[in-house]
mmCIF file of the N, C-alpha and C atoms, coordinates in Angstrom:
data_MODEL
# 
_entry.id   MODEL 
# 
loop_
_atom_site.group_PDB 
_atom_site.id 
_atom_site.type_symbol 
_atom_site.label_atom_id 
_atom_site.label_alt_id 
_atom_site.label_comp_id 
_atom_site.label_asym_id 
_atom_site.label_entity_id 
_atom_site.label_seq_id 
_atom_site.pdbx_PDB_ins_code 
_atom_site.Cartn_x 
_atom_site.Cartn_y 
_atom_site.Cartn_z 
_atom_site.occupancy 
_atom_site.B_iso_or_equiv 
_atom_site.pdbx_formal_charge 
_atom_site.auth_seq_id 
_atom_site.auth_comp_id 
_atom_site.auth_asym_id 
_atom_site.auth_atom_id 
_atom_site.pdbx_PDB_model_num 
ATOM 1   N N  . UNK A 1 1  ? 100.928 -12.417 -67.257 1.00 0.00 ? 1  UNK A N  1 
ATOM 2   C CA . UNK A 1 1  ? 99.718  -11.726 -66.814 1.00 0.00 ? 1  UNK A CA 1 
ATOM 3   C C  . UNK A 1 1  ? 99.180  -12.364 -65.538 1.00 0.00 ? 1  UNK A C  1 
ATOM 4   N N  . UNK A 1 2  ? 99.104  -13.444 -65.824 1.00 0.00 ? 2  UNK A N  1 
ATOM 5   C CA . UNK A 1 2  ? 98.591  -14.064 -64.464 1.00 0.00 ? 2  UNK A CA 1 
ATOM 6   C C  . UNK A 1 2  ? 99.331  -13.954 -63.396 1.00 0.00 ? 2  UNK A C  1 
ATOM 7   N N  . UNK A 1 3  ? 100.831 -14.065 -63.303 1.00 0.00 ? 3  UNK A N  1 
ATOM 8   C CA . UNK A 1 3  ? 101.711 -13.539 -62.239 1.00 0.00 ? 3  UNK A CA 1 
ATOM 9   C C  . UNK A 1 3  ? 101.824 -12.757 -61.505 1.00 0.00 ? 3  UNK A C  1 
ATOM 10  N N  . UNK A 1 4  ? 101.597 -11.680 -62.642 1.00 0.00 ? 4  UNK A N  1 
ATOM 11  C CA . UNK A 1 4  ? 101.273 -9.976  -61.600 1.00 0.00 ? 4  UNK A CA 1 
ATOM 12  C C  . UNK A 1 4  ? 100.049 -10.362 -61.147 1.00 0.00 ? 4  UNK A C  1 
ATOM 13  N N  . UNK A 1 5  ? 98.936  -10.485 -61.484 1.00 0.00 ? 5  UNK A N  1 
ATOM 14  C CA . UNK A 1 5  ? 98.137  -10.970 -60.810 1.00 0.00 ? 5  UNK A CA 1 
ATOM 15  C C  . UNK A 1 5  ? 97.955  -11.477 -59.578 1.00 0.00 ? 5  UNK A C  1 
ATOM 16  N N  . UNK A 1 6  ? 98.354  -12.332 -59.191 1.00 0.00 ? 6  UNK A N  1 
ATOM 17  C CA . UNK A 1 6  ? 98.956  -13.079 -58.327 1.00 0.00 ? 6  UNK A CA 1 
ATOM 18  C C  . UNK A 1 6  ? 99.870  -12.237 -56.954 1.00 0.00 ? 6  UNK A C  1 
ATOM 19  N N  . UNK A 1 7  ? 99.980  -11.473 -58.171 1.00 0.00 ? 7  UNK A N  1 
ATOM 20  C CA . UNK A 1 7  ? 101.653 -10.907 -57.165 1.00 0.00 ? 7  UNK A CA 1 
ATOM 21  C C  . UNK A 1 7  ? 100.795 -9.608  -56.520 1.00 0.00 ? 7  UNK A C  1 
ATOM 22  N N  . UNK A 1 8  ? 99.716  -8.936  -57.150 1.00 0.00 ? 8  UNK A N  1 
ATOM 23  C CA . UNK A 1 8  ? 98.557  -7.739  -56.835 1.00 0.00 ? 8  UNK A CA 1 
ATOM 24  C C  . UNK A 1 8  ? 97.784  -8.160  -55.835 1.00 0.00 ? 8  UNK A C  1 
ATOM 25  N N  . UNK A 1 9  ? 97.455  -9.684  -55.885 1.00 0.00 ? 9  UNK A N  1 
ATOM 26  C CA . UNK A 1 9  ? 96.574  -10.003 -54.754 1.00 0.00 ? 9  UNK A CA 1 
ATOM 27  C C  . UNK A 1 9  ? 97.336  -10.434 -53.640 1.00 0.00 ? 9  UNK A C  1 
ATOM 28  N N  . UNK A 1 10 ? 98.346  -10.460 -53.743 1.00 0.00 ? 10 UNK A N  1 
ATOM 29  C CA . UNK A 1 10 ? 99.103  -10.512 -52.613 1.00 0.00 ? 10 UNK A CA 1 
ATOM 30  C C  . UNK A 1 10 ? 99.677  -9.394  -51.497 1.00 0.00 ? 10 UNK A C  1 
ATOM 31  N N  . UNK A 1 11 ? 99.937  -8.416  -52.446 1.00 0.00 ? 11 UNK A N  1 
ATOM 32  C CA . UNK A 1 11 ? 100.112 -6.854  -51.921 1.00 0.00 ? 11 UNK A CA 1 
ATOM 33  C C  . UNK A 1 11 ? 98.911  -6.537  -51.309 1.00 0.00 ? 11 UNK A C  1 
ATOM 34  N N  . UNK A 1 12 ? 97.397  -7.084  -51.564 1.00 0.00 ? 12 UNK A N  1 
ATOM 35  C CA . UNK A 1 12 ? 96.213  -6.244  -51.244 1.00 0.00 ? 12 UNK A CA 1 
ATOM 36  C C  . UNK A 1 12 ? 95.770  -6.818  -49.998 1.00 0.00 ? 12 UNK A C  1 
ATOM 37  N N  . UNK A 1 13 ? 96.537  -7.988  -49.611 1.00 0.00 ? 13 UNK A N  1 
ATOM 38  C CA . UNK A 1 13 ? 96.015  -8.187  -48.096 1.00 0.00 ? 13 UNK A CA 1 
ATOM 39  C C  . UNK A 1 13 ? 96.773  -7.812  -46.690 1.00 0.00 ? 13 UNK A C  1 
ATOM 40  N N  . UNK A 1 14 ? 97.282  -6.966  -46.740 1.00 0.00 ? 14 UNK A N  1 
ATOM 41  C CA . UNK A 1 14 ? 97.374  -6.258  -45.572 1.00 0.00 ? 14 UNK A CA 1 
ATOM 42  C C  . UNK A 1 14 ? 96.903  -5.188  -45.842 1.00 0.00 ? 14 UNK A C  1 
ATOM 43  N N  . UNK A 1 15 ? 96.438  -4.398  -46.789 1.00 0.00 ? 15 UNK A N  1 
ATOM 44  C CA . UNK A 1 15 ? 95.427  -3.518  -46.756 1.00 0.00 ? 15 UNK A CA 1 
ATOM 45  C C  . UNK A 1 15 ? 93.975  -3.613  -46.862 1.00 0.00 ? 15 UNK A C  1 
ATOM 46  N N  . UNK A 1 16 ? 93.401  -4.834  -47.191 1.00 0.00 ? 16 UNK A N  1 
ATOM 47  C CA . UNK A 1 16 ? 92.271  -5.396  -46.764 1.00 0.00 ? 16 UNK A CA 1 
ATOM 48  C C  . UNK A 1 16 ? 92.185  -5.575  -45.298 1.00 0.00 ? 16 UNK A C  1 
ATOM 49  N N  . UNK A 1 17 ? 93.501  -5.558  -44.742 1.00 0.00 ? 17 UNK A N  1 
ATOM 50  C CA . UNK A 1 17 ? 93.087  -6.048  -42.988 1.00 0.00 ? 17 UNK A CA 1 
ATOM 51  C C  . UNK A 1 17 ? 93.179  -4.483  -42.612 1.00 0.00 ? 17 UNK A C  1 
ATOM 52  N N  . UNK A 1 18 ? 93.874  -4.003  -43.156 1.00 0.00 ? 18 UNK A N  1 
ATOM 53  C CA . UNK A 1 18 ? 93.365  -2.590  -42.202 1.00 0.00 ? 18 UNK A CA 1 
ATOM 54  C C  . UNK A 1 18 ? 92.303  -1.759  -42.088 1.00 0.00 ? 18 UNK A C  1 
ATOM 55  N N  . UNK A 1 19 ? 91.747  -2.247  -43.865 1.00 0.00 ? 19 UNK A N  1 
ATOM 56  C CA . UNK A 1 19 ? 90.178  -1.478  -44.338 1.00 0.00 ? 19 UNK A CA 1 
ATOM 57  C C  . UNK A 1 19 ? 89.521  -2.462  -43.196 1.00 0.00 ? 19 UNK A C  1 
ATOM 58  N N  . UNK A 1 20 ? 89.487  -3.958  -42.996 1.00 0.00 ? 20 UNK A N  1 
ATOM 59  C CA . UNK A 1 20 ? 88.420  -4.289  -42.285 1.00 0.00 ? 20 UNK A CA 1 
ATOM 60  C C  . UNK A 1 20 ? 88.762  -3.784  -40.548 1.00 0.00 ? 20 UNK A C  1 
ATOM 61  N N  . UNK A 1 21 ? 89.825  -3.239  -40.308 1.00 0.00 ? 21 UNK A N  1 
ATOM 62  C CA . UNK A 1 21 ? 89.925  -3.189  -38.924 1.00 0.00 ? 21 UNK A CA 1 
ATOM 63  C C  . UNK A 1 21 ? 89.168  -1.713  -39.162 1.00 0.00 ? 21 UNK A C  1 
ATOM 64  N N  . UNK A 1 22 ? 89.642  -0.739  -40.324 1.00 0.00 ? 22 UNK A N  1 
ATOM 65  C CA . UNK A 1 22 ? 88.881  0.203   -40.092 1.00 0.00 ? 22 UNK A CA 1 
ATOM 66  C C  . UNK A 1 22 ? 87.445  0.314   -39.824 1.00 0.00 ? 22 UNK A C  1 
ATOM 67  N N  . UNK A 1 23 ? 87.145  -0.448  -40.520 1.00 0.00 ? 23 UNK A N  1 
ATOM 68  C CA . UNK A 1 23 ? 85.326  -0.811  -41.217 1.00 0.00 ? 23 UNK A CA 1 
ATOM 69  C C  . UNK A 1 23 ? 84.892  -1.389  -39.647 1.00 0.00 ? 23 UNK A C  1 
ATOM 70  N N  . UNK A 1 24 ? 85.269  -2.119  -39.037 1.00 0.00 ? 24 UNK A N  1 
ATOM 71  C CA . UNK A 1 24 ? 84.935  -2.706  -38.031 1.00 0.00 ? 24 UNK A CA 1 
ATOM 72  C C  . UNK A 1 24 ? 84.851  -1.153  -36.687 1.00 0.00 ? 24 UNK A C  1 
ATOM 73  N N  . UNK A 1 25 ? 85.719  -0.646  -36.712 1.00 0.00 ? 25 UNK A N  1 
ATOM 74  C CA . UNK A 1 25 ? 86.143  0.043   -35.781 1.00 0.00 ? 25 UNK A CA 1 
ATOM 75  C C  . UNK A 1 25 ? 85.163  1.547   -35.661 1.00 0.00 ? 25 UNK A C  1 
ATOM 76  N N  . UNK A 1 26 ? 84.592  1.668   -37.103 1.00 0.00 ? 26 UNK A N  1 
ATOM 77  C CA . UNK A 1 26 ? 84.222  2.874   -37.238 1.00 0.00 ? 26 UNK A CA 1 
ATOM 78  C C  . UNK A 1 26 ? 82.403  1.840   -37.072 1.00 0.00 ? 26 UNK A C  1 
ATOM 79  N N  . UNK A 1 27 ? 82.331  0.861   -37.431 1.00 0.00 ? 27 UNK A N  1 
ATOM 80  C CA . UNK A 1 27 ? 80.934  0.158   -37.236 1.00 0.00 ? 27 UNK A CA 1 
ATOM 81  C C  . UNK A 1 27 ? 80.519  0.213   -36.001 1.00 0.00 ? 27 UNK A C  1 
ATOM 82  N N  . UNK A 1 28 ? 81.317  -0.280  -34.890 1.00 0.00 ? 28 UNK A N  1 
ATOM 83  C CA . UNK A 1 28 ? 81.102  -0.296  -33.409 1.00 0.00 ? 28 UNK A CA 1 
ATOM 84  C C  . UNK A 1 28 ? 81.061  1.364   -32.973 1.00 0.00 ? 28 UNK A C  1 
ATOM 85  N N  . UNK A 1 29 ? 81.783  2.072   -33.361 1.00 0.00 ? 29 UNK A N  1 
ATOM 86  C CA . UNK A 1 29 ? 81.720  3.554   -32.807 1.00 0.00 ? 29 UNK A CA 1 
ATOM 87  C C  . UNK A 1 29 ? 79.830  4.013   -33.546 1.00 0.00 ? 29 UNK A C  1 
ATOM 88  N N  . UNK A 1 30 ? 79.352  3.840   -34.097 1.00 0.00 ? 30 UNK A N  1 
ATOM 89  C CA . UNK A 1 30 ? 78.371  4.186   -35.038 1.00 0.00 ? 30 UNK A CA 1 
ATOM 90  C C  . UNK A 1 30 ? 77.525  3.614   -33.797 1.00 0.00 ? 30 UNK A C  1 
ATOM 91  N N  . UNK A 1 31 ? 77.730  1.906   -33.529 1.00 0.00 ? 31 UNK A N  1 
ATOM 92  C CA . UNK A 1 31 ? 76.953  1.458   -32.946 1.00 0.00 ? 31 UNK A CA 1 
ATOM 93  C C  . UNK A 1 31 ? 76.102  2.171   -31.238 1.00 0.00 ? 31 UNK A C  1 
ATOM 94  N N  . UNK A 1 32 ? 77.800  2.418   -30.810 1.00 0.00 ? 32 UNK A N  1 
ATOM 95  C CA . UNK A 1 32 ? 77.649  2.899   -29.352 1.00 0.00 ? 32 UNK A CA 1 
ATOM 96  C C  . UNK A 1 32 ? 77.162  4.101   -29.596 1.00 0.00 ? 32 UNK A C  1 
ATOM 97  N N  . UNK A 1 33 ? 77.450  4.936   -31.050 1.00 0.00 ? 33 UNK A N  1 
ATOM 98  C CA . UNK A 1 33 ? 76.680  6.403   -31.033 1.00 0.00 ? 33 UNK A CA 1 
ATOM 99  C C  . UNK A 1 33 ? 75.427  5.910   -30.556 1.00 0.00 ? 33 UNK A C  1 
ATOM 100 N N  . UNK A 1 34 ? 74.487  5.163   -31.519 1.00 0.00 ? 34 UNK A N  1 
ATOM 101 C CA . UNK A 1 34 ? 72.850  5.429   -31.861 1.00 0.00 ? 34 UNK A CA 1 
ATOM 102 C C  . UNK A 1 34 ? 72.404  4.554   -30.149 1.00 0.00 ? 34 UNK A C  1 
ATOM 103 N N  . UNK A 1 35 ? 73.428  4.093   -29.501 1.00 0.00 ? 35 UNK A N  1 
ATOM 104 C CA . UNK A 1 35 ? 73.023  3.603   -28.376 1.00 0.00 ? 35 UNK A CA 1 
ATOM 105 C C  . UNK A 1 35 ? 72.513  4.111   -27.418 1.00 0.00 ? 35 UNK A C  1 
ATOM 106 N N  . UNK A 1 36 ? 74.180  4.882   -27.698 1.00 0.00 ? 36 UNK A N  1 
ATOM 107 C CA . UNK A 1 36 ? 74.199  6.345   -26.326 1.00 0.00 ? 36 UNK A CA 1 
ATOM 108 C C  . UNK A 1 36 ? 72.889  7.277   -26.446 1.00 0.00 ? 36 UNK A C  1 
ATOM 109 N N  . UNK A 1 37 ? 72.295  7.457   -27.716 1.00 0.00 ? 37 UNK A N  1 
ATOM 110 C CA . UNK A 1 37 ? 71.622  8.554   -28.315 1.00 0.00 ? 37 UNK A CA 1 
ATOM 111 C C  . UNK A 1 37 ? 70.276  7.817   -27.527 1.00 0.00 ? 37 UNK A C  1 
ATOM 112 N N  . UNK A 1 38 ? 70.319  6.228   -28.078 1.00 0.00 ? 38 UNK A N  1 
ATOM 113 C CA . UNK A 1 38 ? 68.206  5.797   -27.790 1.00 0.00 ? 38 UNK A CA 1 
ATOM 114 C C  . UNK A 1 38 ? 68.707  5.962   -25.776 1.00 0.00 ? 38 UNK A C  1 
ATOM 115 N N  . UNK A 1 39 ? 69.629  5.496   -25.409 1.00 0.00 ? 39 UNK A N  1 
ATOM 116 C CA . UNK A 1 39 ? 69.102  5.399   -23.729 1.00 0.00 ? 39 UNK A CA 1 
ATOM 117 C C  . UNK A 1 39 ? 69.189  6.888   -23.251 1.00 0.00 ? 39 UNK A C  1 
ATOM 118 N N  . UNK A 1 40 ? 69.622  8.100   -24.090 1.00 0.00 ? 40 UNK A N  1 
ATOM 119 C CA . UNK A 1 40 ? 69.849  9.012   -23.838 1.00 0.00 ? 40 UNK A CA 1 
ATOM 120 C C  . UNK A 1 40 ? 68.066  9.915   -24.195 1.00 0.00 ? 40 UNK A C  1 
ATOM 121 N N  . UNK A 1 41 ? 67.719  9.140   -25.016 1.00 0.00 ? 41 UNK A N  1 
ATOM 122 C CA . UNK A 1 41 ? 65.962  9.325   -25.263 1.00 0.00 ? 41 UNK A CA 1 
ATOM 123 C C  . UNK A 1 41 ? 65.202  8.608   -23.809 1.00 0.00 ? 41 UNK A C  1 
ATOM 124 N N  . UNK A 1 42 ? 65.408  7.589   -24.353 1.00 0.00 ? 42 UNK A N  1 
ATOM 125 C CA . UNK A 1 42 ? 64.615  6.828   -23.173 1.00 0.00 ? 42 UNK A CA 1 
ATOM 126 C C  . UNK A 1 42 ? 64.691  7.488   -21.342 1.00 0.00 ? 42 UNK A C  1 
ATOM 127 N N  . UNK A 1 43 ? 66.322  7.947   -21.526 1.00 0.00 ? 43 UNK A N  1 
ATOM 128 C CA . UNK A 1 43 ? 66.062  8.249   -19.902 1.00 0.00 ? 43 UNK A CA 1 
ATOM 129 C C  . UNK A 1 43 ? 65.470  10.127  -20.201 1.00 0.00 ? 43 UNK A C  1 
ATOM 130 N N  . UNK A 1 44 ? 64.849  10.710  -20.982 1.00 0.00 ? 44 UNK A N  1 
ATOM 131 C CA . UNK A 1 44 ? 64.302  11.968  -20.774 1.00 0.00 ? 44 UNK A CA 1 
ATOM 132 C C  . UNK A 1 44 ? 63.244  11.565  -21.203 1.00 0.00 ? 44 UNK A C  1 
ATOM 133 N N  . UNK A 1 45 ? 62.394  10.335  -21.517 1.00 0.00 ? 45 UNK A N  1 
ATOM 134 C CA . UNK A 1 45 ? 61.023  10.634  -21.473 1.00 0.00 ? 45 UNK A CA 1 
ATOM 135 C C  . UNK A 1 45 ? 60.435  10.804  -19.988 1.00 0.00 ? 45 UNK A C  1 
# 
């Protein structure tokens, strides 16, 4: 039991690096949205 174990958490880290490259990738796009959006306020007041 503990082996597979072992052997499961081993399989799950290269898909942990892609969830975090995703997670990261889709965080910064979110970011530059609400960016684009406030200087896109700011320059029509």
């Amino acid at each position: 039991m503990k082996h597979k174990h072992a052997k499961t958490k081993v399989e799950k880290e290269p898909a942990l690096k892609g969830t975090l490259a995703s997670v990261l990738f889709l965080g910064f796009f979110l970011i530059f949205t609400w960016v684009s959006v406030y200087f896109l306020f700011l320059n029509r007041l």
